[in-house]
N, C-alpha and C positions, 0 to 999 in steps of 0.2 A: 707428212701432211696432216691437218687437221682434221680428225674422226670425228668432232662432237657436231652433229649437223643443226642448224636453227629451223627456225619457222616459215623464214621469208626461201625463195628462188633464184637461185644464180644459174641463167642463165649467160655462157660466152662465147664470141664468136672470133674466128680466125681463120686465115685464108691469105693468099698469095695476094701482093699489092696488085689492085686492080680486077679482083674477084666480083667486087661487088658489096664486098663486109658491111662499110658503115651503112650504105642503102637498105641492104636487108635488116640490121638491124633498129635502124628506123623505122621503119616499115613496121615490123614484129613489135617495137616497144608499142607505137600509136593504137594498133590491132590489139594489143592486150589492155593498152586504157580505155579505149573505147568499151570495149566488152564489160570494164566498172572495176578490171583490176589495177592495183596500185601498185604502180609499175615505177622506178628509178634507173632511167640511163645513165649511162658513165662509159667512160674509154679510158684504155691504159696506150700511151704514157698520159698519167694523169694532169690534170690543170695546174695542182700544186706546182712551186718550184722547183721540189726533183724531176718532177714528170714533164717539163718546161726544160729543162737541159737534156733530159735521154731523147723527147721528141725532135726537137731543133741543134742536136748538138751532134748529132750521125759523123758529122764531117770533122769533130775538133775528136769524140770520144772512142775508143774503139776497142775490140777483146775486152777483155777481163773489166777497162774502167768502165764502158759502156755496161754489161751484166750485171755488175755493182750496182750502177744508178739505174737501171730497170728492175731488179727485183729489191734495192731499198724502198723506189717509188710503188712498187708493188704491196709493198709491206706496211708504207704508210697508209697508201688507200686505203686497203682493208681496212686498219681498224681507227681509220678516223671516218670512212665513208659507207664502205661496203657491209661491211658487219654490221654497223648501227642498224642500216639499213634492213637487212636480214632478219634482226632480232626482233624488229616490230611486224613481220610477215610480209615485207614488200619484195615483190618480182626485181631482181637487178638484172639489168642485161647491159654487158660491159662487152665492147668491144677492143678487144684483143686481149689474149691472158697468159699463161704459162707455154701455150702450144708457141707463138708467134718468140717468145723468149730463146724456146729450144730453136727456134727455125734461126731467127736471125742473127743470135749469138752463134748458133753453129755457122753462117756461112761467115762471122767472123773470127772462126778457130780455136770455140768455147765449147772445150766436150760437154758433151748433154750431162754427163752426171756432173760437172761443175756447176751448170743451168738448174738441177735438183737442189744444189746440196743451197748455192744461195737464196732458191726459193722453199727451203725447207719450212715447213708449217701454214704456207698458205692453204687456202679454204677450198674442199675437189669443188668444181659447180653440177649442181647439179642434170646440167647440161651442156654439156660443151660442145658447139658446132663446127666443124672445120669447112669450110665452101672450097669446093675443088672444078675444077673448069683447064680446058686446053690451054697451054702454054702461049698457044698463038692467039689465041683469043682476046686472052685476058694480056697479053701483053701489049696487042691494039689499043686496047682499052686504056690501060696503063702510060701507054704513050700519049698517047690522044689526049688526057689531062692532065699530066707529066708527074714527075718522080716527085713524092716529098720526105723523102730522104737518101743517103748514099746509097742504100739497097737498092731503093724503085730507078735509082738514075742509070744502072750498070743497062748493058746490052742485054746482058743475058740472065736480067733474077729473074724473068717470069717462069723460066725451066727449071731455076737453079732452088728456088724457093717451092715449087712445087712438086718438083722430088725430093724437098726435107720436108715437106709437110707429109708425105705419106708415110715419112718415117715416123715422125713425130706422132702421129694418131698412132703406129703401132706401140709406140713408148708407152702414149697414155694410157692404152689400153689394156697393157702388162700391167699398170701400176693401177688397175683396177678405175682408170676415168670413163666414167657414160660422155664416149667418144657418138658421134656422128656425121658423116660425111656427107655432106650435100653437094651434088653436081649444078652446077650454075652456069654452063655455056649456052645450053638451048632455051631455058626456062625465062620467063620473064620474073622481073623482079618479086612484082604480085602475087605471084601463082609460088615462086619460090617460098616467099617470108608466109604463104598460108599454113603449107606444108610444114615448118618448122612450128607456126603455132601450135598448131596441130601435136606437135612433139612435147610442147609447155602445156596445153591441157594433160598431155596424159602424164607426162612427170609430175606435174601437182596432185593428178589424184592417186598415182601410186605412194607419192609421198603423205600426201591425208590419211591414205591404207594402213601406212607403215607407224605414222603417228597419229593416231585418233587420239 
């Protein structure tokens, strides 16, 4: 993984399909431009053409071809998006990152250290969020606006995805990632995405601390 840290904030978010992810990070980008900083959203898989087959292609790609074309689309975002970004001081908050790679590649039979070794040299963020919520819950949820891909269509990924996300956080957190868990069943969306701001002020001025 890449050690040399920039200027700008990576913030990413990840969680069980139907958690609530891209909400709260909408939420969190608006709240951080309003406040006057400059902020760039993005999601992985990205808009590009790679990220345009891993997102819409669940049901043709699978194992190994599928982690291919997520962490090649991973690797191009970086450094035609995310890095540019970074280098000039701007907050990026990308929803979904390496944690959702380890989850989803593993429930399609992709050891996690094969999930590492393709994503070798991507950027740690400086915050990475995981949203965790009841299985039943969030599977309501999930049903209710239905599956957009073969994961979210199975019966059983709300359970199946949210006991590899607990794994997943404990990987990241081996591997030295500023992991954090946010529970998101009882909370409103509002009250959720403050509390995470909340996390991006003080990551930024630890990070100010560390590099004056």
């Amino acid at each position: 993984m890449s050690t040399t840290r920039l200027p700008g904030l990576l913030v990413t978010f990840d969680g069980p399909g139907g958690v609530g992810k891209s909400t709260t990070a909408r939420i969190v980008t608006e709240t951080l431009a309003n406040s006057g900083l400059s902020v760039h959203s993005t999601a992985q898989p990205s808009r590009a053409r790679l990220g345009e087959l891993a997102r819409h292609g669940t049901d043709t790609y699978r194992g190994m071809a599928l982690a291919c074309l997520c962490a090649a689309d991973r690797h191009h975002q970086l450094e035609t998006e995310i890095l540019p970004a970074l280098r000039e001081g701007t907050a990026v908050v990308c929803d979904r990152y390496v944690a959702s790679s380890l989850v989803l590649q593993g429930l399609d039979g992709v050891p996690a250290e094969v999930v590492w070794q393709l994503n070798h040299g991507v950027y740690r963020p400086d915050l990475a969020i995981v949203l965790t919520g009841d299985p039943q819950v969030i599977n309501a949820r999930l049903r209710a606006r239905g599956g957009h891909s073969r994961f979210e269509r199975a019966a059983d990924n709300s359970l199946l995805e949210t006991t590899h996300y607990i794994r997943a956080v404990d990987t990241l957190r081996e591997r030295g990632w500023p992991v954090t868990s946010v529970e998101t069943t009882a909370g409103l969306p509002a009250t959720i995405a403050a509390a995470i701001v909340s996390l991006v002020h003080h990551a930024m001025t630890e990070k100010s601390a560390a590099c004056p």
